[in-house]
C-alpha positions in Angstrom: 0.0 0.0 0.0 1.1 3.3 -0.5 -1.2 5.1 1.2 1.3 6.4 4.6 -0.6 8.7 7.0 0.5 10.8 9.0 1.2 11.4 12.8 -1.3 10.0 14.8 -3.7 8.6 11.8 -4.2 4.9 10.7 -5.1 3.9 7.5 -8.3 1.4 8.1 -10.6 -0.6 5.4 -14.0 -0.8 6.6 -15.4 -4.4 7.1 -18.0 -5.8 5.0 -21.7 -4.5 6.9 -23.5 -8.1 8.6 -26.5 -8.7 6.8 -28.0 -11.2 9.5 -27.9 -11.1 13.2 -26.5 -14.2 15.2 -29.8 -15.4 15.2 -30.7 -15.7 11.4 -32.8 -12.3 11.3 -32.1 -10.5 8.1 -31.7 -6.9 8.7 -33.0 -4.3 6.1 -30.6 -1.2 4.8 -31.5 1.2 7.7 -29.4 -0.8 9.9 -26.3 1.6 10.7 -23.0 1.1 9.0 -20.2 -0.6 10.2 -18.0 1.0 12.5 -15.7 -2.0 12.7 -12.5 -1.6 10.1 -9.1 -3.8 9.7 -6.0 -1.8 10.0 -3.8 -1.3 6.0 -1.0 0.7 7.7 -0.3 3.1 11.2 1.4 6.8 11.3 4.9 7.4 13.0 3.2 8.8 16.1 0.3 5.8 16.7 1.3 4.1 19.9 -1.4 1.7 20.5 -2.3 -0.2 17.3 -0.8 -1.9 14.4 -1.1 -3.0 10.8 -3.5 -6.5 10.5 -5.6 -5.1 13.9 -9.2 -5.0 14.0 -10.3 -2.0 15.5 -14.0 0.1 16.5 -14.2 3.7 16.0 -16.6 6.5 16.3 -18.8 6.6 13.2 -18.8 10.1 11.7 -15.1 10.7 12.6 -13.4 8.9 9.9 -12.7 10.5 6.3 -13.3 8.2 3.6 -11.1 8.1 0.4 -10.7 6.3 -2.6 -8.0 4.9 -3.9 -6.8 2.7 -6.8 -10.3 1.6 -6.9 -10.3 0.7 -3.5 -12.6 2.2 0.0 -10.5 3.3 3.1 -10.8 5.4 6.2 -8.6 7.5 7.3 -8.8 7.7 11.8 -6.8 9.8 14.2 -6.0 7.0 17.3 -7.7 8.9 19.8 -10.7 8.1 17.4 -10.4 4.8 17.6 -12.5 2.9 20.6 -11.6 -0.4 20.7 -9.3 -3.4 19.4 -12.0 -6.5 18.2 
């Protein structure tokens, strides 16, 4: 990838949305999007994840970008809420 962000950013791809719940319920489109991504590569300054992690982060706080065809998010760490 060549894609390096800066500082305290990660570069994330977003997980595909679940289309079922554990249960077998199918869930319509309104269900909210996925606020669960896989980590592509970490700035100089992240301290707390790493490339290959699965991470949750606040919904409306990632900037999405396109590139080489491909979806990604672009998260400051303090953004980030959890490792999955």
């Amino acid at each position: 990838m060549s894609i390096k962000p800066l500082a305290d950013r990660v570069v994330a791809k977003k997980d595909a949305a679940t289309t079922t719940t554990a249960s077998g319920i199918l869930l319509g489109e309104a269900k909210e999007k996925s606020t669960t991504a896989t980590i592509e590569s970490v700035g100089p300054d992240v301290k707390t994840v790493k490339k290959g992690d699965r991470i949750l982060y606040r919904e409306y706080s990632a900037t999405d970008i396109k590139y080489d065809g491909t979806d990604y998010l672009i998260i400051k760490e303090e953004d980030i809420l959890a490792t999955l």
